[in-house]
DSSP file (Angstrom, degrees, kcal/mol; ACC not computed):
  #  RESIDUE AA STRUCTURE BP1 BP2  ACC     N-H-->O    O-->H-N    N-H-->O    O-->H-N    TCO  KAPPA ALPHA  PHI   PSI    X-CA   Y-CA   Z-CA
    1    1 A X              0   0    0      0, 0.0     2,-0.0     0, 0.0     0, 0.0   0.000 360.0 360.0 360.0 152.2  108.2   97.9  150.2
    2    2 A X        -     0   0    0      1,-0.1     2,-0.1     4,-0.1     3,-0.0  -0.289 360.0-114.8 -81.7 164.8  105.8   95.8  152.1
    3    3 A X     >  -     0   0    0      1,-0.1     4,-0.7    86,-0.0    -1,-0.1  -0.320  30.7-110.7 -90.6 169.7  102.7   94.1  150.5
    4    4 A X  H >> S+     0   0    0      2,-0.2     4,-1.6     1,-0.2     3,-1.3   0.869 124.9  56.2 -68.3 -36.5   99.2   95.4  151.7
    5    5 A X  H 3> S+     0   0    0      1,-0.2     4,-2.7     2,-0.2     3,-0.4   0.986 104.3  46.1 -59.2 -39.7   98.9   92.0  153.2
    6    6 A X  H 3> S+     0   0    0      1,-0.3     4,-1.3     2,-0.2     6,-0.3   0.658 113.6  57.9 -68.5 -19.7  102.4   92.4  155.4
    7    7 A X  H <X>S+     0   0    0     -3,-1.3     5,-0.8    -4,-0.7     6,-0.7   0.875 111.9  34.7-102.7 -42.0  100.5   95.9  156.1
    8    8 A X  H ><5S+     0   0    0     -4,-1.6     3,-3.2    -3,-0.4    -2,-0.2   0.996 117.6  53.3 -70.6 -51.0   97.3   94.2  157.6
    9    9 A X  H 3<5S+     0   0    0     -4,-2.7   137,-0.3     1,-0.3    -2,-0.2   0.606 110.8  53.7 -30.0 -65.5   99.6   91.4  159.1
   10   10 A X  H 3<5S-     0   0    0     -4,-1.3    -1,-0.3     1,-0.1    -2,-0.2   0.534 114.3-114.5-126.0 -52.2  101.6   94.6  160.7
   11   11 A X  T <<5S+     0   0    0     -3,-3.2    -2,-0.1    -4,-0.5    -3,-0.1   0.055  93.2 111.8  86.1 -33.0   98.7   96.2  162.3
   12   12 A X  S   <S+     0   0    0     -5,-0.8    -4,-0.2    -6,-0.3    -5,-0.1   0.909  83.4  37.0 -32.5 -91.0   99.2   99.2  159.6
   13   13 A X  S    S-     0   0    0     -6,-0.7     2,-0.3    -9,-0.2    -8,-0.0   0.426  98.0-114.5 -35.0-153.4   95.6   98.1  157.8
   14   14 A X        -     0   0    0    131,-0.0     2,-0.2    -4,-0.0    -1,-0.1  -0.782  41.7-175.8 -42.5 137.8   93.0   97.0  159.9
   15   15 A X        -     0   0    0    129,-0.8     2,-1.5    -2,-0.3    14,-0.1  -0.950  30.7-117.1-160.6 147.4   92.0   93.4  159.4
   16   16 A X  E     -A   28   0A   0     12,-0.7    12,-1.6    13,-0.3   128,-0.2  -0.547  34.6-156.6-110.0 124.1   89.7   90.9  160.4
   17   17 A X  E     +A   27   0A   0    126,-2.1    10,-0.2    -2,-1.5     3,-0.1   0.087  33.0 152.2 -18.2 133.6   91.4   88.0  162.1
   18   18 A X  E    S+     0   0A   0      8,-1.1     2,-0.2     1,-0.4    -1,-0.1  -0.103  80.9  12.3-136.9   9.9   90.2   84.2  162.6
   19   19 A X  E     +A   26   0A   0      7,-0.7     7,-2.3   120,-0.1    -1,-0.4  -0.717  55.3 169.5 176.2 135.3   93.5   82.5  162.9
   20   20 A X  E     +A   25   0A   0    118,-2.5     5,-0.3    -2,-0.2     2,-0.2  -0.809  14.8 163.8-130.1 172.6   97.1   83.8  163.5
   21   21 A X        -     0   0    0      3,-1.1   127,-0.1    -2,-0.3    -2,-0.0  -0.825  61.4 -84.9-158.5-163.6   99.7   81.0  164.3
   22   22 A X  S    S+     0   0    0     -2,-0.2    21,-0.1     1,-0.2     3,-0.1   0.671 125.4  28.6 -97.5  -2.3  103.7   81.7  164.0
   23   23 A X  S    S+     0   0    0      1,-0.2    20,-0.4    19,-0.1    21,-0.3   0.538 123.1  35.3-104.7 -12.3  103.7   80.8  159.7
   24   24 A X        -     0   0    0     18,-0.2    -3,-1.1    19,-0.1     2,-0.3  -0.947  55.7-162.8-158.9 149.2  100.1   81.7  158.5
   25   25 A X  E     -AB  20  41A   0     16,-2.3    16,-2.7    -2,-0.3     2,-0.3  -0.812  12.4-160.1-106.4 152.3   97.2   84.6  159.3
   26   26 A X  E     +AB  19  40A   0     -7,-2.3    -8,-1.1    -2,-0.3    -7,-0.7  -0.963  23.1 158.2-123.0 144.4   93.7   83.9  158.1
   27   27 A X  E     -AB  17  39A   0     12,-1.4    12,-2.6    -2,-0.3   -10,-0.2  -0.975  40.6 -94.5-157.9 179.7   91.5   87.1  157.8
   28   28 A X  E     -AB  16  38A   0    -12,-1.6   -12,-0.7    -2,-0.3    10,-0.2  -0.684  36.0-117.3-101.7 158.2   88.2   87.9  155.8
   29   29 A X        -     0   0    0      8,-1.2   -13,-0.3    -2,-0.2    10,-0.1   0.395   9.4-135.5 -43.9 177.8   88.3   89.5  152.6
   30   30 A X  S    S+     0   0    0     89,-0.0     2,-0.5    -2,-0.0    84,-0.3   0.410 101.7  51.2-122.1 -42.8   86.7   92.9  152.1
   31   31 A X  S    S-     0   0    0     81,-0.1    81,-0.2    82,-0.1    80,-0.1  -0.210  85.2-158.2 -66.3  36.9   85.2   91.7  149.0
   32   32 A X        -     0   0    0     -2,-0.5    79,-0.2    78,-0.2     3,-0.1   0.165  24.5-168.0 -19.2 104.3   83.5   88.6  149.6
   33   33 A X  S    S-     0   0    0      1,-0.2     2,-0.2    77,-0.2    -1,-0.1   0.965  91.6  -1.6 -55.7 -80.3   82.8   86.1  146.8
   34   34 A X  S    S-     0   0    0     64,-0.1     2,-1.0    71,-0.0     3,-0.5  -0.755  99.9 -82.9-105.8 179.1   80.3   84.2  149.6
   35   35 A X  S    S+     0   0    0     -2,-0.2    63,-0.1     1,-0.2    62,-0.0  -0.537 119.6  34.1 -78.6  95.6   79.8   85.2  153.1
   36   36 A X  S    S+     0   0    0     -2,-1.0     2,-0.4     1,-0.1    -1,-0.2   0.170  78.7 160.5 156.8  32.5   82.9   83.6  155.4
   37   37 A X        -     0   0    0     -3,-0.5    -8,-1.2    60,-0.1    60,-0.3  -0.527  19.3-170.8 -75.9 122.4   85.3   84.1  152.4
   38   38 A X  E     -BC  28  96A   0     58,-3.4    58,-1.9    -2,-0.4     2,-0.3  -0.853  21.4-144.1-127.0 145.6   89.1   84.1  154.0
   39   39 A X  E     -BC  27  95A   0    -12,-2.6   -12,-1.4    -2,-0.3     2,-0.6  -0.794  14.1-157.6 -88.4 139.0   92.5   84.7  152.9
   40   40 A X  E     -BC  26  94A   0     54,-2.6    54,-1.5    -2,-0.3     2,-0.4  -0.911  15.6-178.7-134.8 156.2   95.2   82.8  154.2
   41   41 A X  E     -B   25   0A   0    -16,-2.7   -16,-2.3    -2,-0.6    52,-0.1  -0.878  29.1-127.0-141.4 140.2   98.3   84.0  154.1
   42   42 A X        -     0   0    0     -2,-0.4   -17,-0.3   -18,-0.3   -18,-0.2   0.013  29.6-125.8 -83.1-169.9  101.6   83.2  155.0
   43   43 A X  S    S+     0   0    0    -20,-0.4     2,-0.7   -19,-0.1   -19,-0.1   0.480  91.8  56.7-122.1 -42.5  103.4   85.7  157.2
   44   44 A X  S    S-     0   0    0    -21,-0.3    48,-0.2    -3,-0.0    -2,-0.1  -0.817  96.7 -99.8 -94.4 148.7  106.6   86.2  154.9
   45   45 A X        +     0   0    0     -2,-0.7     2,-0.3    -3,-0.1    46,-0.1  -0.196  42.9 165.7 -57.7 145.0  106.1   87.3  151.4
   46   46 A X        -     0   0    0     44,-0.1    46,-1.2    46,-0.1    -4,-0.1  -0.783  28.0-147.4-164.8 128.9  106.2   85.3  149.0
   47   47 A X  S    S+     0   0    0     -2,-0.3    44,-0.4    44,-0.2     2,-0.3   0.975  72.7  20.9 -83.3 -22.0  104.8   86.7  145.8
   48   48 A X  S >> S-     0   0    0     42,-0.2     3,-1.4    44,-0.1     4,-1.2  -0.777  75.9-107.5-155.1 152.6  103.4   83.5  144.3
   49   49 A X  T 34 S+     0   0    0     -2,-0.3    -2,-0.0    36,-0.2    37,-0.0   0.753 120.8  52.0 -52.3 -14.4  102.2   80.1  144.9
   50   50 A X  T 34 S+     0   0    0      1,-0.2    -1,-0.2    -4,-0.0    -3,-0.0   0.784 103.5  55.3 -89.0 -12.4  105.6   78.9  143.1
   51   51 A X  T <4 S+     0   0    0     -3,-1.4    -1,-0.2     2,-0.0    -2,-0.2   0.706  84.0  93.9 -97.6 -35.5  107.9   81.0  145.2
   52   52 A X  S  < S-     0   0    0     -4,-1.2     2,-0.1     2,-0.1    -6,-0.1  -0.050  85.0-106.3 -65.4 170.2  106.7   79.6  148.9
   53   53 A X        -     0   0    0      1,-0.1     4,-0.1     0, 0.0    -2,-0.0  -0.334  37.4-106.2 -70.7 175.1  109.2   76.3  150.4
   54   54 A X  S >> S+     0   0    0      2,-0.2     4,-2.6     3,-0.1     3,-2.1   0.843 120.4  61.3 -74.2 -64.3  107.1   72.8  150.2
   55   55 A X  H 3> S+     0   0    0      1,-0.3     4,-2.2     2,-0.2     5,-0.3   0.933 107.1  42.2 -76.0 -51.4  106.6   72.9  154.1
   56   56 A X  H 3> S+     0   0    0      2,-0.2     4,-1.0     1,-0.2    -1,-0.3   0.618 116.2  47.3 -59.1  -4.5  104.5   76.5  154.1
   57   57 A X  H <> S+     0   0    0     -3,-2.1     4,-1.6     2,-0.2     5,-0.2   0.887 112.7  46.8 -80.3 -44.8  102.6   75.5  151.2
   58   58 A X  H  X S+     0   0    0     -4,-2.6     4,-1.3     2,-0.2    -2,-0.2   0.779 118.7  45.0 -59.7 -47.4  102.0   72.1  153.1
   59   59 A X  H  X S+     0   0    0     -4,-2.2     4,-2.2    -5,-0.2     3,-0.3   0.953 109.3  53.4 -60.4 -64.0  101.2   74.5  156.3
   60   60 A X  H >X S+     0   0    0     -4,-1.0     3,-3.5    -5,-0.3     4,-1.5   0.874 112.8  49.3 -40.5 -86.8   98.8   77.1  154.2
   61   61 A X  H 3X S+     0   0    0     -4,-1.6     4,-2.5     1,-0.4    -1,-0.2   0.634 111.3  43.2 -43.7 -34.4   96.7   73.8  152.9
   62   62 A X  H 3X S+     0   0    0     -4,-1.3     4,-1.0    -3,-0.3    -1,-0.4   0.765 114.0  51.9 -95.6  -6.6   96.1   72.2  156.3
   63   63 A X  H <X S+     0   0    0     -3,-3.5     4,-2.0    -4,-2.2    -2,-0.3   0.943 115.7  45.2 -83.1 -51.2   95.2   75.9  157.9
   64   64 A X  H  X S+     0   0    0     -4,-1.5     4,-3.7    -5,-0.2    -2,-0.2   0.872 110.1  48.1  -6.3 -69.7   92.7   76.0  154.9
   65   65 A X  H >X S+     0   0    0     -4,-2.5     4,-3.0     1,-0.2     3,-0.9   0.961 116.6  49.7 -57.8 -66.4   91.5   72.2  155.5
   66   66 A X  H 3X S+     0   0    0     -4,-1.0     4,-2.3     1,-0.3    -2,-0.2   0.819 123.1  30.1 -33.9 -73.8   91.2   73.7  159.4
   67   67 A X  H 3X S+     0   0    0     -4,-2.0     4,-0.8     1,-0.2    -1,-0.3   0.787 110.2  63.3 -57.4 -36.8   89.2   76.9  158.2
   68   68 A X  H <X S+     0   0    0     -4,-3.7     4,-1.9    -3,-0.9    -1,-0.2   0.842 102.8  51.6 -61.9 -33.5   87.7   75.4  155.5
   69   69 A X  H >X S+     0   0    0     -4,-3.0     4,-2.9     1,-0.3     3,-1.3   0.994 108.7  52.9 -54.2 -55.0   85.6   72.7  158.3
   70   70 A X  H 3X S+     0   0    0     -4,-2.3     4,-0.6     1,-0.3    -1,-0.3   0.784 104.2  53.1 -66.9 -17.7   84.4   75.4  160.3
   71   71 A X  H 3X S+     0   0    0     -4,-0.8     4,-2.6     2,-0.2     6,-0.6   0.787 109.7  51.4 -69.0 -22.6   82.8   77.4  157.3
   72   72 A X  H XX S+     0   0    0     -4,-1.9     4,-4.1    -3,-1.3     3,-0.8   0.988 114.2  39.1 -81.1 -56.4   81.1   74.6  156.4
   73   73 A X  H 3< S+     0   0    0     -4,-2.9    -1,-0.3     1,-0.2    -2,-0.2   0.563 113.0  53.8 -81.6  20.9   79.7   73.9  159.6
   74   74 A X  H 3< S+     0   0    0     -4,-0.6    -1,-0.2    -5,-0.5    -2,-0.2   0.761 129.0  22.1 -99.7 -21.6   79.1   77.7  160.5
   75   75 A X  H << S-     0   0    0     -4,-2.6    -2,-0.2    -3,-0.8    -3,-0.2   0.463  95.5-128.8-108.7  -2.4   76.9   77.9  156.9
   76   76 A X     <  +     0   0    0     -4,-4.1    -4,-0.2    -5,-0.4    -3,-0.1   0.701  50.2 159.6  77.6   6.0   76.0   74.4  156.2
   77   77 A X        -     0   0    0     -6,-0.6    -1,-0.1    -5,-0.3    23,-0.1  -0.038  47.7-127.6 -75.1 176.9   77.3   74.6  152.7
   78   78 A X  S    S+     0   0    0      1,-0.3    -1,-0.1    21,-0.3     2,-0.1  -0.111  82.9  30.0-102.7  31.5   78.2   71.2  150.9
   79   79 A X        -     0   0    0    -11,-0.1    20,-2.2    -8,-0.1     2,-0.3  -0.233  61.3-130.8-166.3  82.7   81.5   72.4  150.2
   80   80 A X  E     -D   98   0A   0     18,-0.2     2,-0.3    -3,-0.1    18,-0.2  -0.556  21.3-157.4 -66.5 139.4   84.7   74.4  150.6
   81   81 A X  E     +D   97   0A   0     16,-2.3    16,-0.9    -2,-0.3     2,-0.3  -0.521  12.2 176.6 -74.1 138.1   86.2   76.4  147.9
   82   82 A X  E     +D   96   0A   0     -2,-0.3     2,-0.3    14,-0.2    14,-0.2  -0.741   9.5 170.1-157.9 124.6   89.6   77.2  148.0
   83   83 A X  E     -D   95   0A   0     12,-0.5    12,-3.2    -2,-0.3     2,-0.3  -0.818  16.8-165.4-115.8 159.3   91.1   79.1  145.1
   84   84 A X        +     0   0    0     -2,-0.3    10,-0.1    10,-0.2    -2,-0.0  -0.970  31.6 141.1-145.7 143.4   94.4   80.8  144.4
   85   85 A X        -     0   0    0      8,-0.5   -36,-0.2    -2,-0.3    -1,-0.1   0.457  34.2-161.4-141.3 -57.7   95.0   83.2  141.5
   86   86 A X        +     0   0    0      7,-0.2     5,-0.1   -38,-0.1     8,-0.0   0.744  56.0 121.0  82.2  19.6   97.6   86.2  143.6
   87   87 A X        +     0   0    0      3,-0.1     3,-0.1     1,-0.0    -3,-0.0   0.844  64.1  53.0 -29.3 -56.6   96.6   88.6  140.7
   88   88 A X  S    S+     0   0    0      1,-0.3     2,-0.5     3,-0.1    -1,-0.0   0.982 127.3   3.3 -76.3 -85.4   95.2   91.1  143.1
   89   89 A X        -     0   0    0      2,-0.1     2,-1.7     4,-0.1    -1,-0.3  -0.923  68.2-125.7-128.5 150.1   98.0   91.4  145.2
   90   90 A X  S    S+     0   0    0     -2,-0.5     2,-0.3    -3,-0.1   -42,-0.2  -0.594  80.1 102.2-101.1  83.2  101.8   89.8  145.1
   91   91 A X  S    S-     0   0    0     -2,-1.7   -44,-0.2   -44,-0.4    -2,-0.1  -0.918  85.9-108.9-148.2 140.6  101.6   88.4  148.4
   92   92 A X        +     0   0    0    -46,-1.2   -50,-0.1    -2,-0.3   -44,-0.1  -0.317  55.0 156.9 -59.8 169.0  100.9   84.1  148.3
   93   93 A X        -     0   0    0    -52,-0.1    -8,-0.5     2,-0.1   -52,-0.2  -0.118  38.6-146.9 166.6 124.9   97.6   83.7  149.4
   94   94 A X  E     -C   40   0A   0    -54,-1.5   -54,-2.6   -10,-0.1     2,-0.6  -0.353  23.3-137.2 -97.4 175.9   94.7   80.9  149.0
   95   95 A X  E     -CD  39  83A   0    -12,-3.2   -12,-0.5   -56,-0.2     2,-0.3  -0.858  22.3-164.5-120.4 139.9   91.3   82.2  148.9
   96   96 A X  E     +CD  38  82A   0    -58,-1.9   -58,-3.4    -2,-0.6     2,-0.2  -0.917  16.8 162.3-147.7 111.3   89.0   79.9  151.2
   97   97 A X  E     - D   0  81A   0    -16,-0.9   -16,-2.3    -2,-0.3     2,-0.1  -0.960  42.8-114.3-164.6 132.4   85.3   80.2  150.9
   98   98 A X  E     - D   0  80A   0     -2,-0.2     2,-0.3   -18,-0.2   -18,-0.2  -0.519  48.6-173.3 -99.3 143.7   82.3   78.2  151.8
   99   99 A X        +     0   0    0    -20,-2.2   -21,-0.3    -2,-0.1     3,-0.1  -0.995  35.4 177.4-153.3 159.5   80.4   77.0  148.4
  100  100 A X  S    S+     0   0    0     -2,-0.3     2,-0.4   -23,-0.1    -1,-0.1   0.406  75.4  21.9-122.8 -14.2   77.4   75.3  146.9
  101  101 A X        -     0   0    0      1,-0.2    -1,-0.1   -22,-0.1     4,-0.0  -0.942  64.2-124.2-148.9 162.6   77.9   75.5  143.8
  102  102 A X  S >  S+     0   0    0     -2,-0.4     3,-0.7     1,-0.2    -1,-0.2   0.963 105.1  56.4 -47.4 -79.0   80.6   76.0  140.7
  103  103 A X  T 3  S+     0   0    0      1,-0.3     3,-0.2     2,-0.1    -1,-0.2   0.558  90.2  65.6  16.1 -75.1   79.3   78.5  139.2
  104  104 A X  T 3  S+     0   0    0      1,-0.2    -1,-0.3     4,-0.0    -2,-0.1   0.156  80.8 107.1 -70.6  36.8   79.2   81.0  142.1
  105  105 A X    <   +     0   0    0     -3,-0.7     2,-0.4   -72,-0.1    -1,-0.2  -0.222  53.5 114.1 -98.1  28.7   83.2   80.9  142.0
  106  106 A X  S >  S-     0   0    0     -3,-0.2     3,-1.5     1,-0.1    -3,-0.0  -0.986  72.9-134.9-131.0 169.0   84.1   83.7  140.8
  107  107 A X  G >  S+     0   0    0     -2,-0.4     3,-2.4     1,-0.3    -1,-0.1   0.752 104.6  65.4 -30.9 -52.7   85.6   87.1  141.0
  108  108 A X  G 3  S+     0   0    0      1,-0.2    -1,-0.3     3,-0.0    -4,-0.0   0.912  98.0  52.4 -40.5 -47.3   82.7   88.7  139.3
  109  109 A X  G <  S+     0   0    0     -3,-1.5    -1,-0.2     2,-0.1    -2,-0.2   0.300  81.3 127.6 -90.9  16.7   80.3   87.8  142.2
  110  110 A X    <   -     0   0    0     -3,-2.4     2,-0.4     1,-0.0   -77,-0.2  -0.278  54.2-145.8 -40.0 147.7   82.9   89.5  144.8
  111  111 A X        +     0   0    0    -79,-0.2     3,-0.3   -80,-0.1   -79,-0.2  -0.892  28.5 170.7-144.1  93.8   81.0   91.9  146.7
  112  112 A X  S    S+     0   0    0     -2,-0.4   -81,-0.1   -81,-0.2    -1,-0.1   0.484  70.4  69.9 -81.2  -6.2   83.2   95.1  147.6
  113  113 A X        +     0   0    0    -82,-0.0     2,-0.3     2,-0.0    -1,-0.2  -0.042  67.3 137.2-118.6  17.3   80.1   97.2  149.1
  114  114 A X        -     0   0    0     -3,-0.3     5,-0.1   -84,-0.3     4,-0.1  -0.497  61.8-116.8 -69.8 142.1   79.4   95.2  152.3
  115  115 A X    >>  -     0   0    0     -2,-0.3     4,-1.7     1,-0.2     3,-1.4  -0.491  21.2-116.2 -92.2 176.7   78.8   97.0  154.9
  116  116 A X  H 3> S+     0   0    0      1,-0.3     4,-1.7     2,-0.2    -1,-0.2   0.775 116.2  56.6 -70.4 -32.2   81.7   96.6  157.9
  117  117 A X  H 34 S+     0   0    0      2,-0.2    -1,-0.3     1,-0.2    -2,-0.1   0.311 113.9  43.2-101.0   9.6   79.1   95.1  160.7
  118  118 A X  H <> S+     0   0    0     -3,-1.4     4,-1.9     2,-0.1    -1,-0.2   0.768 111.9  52.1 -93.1 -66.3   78.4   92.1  157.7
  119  119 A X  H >X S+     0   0    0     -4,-1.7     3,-3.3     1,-0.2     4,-0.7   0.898 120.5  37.6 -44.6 -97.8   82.3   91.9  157.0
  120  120 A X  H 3X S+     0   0    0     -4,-1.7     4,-1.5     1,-0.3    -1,-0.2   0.552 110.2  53.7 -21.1 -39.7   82.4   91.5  160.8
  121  121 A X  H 3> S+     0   0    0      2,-0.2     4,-1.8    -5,-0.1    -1,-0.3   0.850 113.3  49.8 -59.6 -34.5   79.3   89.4  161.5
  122  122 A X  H <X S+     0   0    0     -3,-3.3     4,-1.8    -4,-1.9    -2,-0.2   0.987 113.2  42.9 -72.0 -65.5   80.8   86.7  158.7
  123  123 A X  H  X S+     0   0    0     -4,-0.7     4,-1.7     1,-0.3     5,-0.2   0.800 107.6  55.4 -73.2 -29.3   84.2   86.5  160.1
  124  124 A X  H  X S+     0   0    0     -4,-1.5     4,-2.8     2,-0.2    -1,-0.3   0.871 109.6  61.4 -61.2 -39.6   83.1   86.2  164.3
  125  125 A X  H  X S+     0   0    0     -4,-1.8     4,-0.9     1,-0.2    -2,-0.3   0.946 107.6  35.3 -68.0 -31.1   81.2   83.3  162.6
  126  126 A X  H  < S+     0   0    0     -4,-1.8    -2,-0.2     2,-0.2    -1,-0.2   0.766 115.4  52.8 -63.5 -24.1   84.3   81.6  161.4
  127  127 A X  H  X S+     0   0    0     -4,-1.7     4,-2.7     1,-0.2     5,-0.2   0.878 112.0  50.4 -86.2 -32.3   86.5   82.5  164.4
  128  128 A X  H  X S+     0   0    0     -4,-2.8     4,-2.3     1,-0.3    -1,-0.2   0.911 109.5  48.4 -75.5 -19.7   83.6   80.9  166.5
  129  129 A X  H  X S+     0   0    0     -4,-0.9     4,-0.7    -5,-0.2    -1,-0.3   0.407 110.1  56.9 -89.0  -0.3   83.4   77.6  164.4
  130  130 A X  H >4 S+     0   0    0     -5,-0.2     3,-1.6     2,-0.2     5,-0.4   0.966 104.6  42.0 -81.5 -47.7   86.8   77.6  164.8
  131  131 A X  H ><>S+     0   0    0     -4,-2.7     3,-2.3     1,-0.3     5,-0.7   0.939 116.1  63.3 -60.9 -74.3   86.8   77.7  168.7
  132  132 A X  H 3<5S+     0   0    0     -4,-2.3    -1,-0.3     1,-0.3    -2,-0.2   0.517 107.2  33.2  21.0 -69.9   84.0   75.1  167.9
  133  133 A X  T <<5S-     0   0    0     -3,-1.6    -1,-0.3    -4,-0.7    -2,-0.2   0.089 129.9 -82.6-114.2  12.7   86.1   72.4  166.1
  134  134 A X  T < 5S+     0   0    0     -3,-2.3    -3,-0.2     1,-0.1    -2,-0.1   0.918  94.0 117.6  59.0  63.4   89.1   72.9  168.2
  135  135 A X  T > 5 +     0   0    0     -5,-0.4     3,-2.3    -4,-0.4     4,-0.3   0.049  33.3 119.3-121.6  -9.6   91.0   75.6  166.8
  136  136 A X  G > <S+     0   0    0     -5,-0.7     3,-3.4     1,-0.3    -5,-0.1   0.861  72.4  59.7 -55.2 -46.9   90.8   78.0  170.1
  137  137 A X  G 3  S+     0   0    0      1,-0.3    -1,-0.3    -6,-0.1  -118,-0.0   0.718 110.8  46.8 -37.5 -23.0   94.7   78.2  170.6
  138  138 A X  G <  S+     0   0    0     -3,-2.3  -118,-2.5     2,-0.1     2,-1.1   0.474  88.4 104.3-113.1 -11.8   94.7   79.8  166.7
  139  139 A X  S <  S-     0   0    0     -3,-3.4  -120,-0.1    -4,-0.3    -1,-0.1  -0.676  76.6-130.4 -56.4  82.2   91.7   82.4  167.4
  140  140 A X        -     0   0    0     -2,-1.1     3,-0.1     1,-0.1     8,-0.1   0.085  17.7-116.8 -19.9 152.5   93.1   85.5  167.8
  141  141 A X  S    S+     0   0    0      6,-0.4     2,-0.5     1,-0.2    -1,-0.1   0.800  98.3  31.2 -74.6 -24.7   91.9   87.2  170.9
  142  142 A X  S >  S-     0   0    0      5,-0.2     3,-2.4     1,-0.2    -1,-0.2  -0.976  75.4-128.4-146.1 152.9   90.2   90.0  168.9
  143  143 A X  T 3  S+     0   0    0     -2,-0.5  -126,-2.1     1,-0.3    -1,-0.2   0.946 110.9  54.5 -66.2 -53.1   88.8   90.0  165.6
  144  144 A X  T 3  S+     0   0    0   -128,-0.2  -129,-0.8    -3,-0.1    -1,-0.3   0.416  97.5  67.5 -42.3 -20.4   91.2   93.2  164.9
  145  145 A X    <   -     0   0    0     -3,-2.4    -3,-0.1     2,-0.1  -136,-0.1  -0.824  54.7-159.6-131.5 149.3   94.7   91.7  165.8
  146  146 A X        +     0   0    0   -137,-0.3     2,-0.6    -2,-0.2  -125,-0.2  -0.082  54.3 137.6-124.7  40.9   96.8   88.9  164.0
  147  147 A X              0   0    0     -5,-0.2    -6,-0.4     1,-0.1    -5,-0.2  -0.850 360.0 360.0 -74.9 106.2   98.6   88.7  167.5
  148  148 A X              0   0    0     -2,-0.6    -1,-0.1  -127,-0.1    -9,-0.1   0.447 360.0 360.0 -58.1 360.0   99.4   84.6  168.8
């Protein structure tokens, strides 16, 4: 059976896009730790960081580095986060998140009650820092679609 990720990836879900390429989706969380917080996610299943080949983990990290610039300059933080824990759901997937501090890094300070036009505001800011830093070719055309 397919993962919920394979389900947004799919079109099934709704989800919002900021980078599709022909290995990897990026799309925001629904539950934000801080505001631009992104999955990225390989496009075949893999349940676990241990399971992926060398060369898609090697892919996932630089679409991270990629995602990670443009949060920083779309919030100014002094930092990106990028965690992976794949608890949640058995699908690979590094957690990418602009941050200032330790401390705000965790799961507890996920924020499940945003409201959609937030979720949305967050993620149009990454997709635009993407365009930004010279990413456009990997901006989906619409926040909605994880179409190349």
């Amino acid at each position: 059976m397919a993962t919920l990720f394979t389900r947004i990836i799919d079109g099934d879900i709704p989800g919002r896009f900021v980078w599709a390429d022909e290995t990897t989706v990026a799309f925001a969380t629904i539950a934000p730790i801080t505001d631009g917080h992104v999955l990225v996610v390989p496009r075949t299943e893999y349940a676990q960081l241990t399971d992926a080949p060398d060369d898609v983990l090697a892919h996932l990290a630089a679409v991270a580095k990629s995602i990670g610039l443009a949060q920083q300059r779309a919030w100014g933080a002094p930092r990106t986060a990028l965690l992976v824990a794949g608890f949640e759901v058995p699908h690979l997937h590094l957690h990418v998140l602009p941050a200032w501090d330790e401390a705000s890094l965790s799961f507890t300070n996920a924020r499940p009650d945003l409201p959609a036009g937030e979720l949305d505001a967050a993620a149009e800011r990454v997709r635009t820092a993407l365009r930004e830093t010279g990413h456009a070719d990997h901006v989906p055309a619409r926040l909605g679609s994880a179409a190349l």
